[in-house]
N, C-alpha and C positions, 0 to 999 in steps of 0.2 A: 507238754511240748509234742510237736506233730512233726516228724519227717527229720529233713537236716537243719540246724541252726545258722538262719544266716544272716548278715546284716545291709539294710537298703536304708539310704540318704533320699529322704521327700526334700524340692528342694521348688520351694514357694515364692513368689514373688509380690505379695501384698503381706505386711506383715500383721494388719488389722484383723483378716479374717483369716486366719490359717487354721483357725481349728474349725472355724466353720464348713471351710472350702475343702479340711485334708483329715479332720480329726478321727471322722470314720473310718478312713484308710487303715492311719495310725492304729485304731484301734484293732482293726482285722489282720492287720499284719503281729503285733503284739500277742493277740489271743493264737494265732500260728506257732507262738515260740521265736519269731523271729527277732533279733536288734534292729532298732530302729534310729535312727538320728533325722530330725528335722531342720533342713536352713533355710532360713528368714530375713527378710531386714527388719530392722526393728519396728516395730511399730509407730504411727503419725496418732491418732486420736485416743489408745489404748498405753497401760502401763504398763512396758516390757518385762518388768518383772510377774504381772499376772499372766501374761502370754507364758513366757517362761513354764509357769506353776502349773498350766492348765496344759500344755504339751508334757512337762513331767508326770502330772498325773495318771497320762494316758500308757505311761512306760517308757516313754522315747526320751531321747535326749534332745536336746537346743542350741543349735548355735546359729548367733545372731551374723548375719551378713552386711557390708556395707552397700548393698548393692542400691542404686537411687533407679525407681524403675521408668520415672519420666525423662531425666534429666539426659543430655548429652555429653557432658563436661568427659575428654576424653581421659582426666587423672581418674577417674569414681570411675569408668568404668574399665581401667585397667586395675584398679583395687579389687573389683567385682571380680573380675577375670583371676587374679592372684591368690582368692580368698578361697575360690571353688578347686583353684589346683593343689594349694597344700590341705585343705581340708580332705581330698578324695586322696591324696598323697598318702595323709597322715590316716584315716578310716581306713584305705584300702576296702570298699563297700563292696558285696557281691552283684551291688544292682540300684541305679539310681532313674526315679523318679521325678519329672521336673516339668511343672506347668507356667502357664504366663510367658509372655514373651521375654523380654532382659533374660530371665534364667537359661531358656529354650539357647538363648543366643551364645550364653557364657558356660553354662553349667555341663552343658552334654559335650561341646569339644574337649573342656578339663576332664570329660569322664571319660574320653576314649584315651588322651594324653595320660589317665593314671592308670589306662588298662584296666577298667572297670566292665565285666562280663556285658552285662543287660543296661542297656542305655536309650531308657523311655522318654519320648517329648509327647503333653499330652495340647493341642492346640484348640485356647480355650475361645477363641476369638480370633479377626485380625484386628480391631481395633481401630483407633481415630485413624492411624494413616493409610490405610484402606477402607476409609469410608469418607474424609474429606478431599476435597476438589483444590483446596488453595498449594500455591506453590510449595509451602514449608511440607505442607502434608505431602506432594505430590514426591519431593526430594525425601522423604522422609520412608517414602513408600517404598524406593531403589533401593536404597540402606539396607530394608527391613528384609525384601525377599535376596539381598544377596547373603542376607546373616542366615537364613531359614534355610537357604541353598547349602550352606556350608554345614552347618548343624544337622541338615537332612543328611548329609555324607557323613555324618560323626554320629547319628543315632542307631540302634538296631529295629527299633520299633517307632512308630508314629500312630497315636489315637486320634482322631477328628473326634468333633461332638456334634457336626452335622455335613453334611454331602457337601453345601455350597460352599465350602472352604478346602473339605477333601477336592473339590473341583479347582478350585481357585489354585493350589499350589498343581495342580496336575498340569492345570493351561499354564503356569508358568515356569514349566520346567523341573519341578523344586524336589520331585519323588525319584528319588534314584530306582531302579530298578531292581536294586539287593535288600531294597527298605522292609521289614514288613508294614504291613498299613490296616489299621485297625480303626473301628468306631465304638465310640462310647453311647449311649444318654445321660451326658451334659457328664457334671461333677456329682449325681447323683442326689439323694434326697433319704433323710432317715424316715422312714414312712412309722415308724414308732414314738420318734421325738415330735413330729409335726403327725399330731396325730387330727384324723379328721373332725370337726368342730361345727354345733349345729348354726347356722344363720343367726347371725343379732337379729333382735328385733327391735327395727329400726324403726317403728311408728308412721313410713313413708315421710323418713329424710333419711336415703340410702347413702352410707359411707360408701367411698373409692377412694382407695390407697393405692399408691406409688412408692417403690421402697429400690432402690439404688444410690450408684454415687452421682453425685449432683453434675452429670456432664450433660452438654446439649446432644453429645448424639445417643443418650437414652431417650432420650424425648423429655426432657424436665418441660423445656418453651413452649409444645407443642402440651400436653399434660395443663398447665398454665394457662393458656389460650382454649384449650376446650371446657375448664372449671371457669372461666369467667362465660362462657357462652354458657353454660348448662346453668349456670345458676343466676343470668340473666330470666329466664323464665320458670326456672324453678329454685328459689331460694333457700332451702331447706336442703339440700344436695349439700352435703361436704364432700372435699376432698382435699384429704392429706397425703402430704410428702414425707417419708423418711429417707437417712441418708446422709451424706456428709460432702463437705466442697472440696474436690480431686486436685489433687497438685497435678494438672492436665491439662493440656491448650484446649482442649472443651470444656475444661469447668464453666459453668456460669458464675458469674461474679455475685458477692456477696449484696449486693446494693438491688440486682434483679429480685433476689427470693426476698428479702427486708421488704421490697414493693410491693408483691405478689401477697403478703402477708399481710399490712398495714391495710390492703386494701380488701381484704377478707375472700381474695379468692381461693387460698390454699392457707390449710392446718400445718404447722412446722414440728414435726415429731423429732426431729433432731437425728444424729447419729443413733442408732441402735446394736447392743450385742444381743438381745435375743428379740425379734419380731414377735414373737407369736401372741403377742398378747395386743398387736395391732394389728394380725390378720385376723384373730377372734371377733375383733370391736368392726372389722369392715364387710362389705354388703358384697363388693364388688373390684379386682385387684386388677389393676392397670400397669403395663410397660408400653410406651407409644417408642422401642429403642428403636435406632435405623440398622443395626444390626447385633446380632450374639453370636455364641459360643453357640452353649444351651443357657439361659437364665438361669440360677439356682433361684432366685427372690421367686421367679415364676415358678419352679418346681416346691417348693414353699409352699406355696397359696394353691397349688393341684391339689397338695398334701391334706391341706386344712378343710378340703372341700370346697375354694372360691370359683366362682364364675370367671374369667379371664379375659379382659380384653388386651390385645396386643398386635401388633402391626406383621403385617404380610412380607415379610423380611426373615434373610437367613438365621436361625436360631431360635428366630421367636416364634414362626410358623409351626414349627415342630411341635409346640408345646401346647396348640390348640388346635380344637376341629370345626370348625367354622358352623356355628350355630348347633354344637354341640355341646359343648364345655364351655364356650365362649366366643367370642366374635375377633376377626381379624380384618382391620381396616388399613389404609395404604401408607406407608412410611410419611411422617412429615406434613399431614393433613389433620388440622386440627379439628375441622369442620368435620370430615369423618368420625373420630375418635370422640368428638362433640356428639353426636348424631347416635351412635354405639352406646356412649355412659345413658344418653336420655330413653334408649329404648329399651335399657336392664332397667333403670330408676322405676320405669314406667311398671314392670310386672315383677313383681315379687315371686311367683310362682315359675316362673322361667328362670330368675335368678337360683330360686334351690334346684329345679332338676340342672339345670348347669353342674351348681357347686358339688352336685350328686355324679354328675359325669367327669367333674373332676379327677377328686377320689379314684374315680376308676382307673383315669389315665394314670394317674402318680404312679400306678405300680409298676408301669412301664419305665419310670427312672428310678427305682431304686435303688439307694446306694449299693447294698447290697448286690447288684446283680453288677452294677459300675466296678467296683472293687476289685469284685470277681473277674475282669476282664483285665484289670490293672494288674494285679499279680500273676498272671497269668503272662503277660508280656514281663515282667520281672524275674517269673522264672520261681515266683515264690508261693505258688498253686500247690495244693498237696498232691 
């Protein structure tokens, strides 16, 4: 044990991937000597009791939240709201943690209400309703920055994970002037777990994988629509999806990817808990998203040494240098992103100095150096 002993609440908002997205944390705050408790909603595709196992192993304790992070129903999310006040009630925590939106909205008022010292929002994204146009999204938009207005008056600390979102709340008011205001890269990347991996060799039929959750504004359609052009003239081009269908007004519907699949333009790898062994098997890693945080999938595929294509868009741009590590083509253009996969396919030898300059950038997100800045805002730094 290192310093004083203290104990901080990570408080998650997908319960699918928390140890993916926080397990590092966990880990670095535990090896500090500190207590650690983690809150969750239960998991959708995953069995809550292996979640459970897999955050106790790390040292931390589990408690599962009801918090529904799509949904509107005003009873769920005054359970969500109920659940974060006697939990911080009953913890009494030195310092709480808390990414994704719903939590950011719920979790850091109940932590100024329980008179909890260090009160971090870390903002991973804005998500579909700062990225679609339609009325629900556009009401949905007024909602969300007056919740982020109010939570920004109840935080001590705010981390961005890139500029054009720290920008986005500054034009709209949202940064109190007593805030501090911090930036991360992304959620970080265990550059030892995703360790860097030589090129398949693909025979010239270059794999391209895509690995998120199945919404239209990653770009799945547009992903979809450039694997049927690229394998129009070159048929030997796979491209596989990983990933799962979001309880989210941009999920794509089940009956799209069954098409998409029947008709052999995309490989369906299914949900996954550990990728790497589909980043191993791929040539060349694609996100066409319309916007992010930082991607971890794309911090991922830096890690393993891939080439990257990804679109000219907040979060995603960050993560590539434009014909240096990979190519950045324009949100929502399939025929770009078309045009991008056929000019990697084409040179094998530009794909590895890419997948070479990857690597390099990864190190620029290390979780490790991520972490370091998180407990630092916690208060939990040595």
């Amino acid at each position: 044990m290192r310093g004083e002993r203290r104990h901080y609440v990570i408080v998650n908002g997908i319960g699918d991937n928390v140890i993916a997205f926080r397990g590092a944390l966990v880990r670095d705050l535990v090896a500090r000597g500190h207590r650690v408790t983690v809150s969750t909603p239960h998991p959708i595709e995953r069995d809550a009791g292996t979640v459970r196992a897999e955050i106790e192993a790390l040292g931390a304790a589990c408690e599962f939240s009801p918090l529904d992070r799509t949904g509107v129903n005003p009873l769920r999310e005054r359970a969500a709201r109920a659940h974060y006040d006697r939990l911080f009630a009953t913890l009494r925590p030195d310092g709480v943690f808390v990414s994704n939106p719903k939590p950011v909205f719920h979790a850091i008022p109940a932590a100024r209400r329980a008179g909890v010292a260090r009160r971090v929002a870390m903002i991973t994204g804005l998500g579909h309703a700062f990225i679609a146009q339609t009325l629900r999204a556009r009401l949905l938009r007024l909602v969300a920055a007056r919740l982020y207005r109010r939570s920004m008056r109840d935080a001590t600390c705010v981390l961005f994970q890139n500029d054009d979102d720290r920008s986005e709340f500054a034009r709209r008011g949202l940064l109190p002037d007593s805030l501090e205001v911090g930036m991360t890269a992304g959620s970080g990347v265990d550059l030892d777990a995703f360790a860097q991996m030589p090129p398949p060799a693909d025979d010239g039929a270059p794999v391209f994988l895509m690995v998120a959750r199945l919404l239209g504004d990653k770009g799945v359609r547009e992903f979809a629509q450039a694997a049927a052009l690229v394998r129009a003239e070159r048929p030997r081009c796979r491209f596989r999806l990983a990933g799962w269908i979001d309880a989210n007004p941009a999920a794509i519907r089940r009956d799209e990817l069954d098409a998409w699949v029947r008709a052999g333009t995309l490989e369906y790898a299914g949900r996954l808990d550990d990728v790497r062994a589909e980043l191993a098997a791929c040539s060349v890693f694609v996100l066409p998203s319309y916007r992010e945080g930082t991607p971890k999938s794309t911090l991922e595929a830096l890690a393993t040494g891939r080439p990257v294509i990804t679109t000219d868009a907040p979060g995603c741009r960050a993560t590539v240098e434009h014909r240096v590590n990979g190519l950045l083509v324009p949100v929502r253009d399939a025929r770009a992103l078309a045009a991008a996969c056929r000019s990697l396919a084409d040179d094998a030898a530009l794909r590895a100095r890419m997948g070479e300059a990857s690597r390099a950038r990864a190190a620029h997100f290390a979780a490790t150096t991520v972490n370091a800045t998180i407990m630092r805002a916690l208060g939990a730094a040595p």
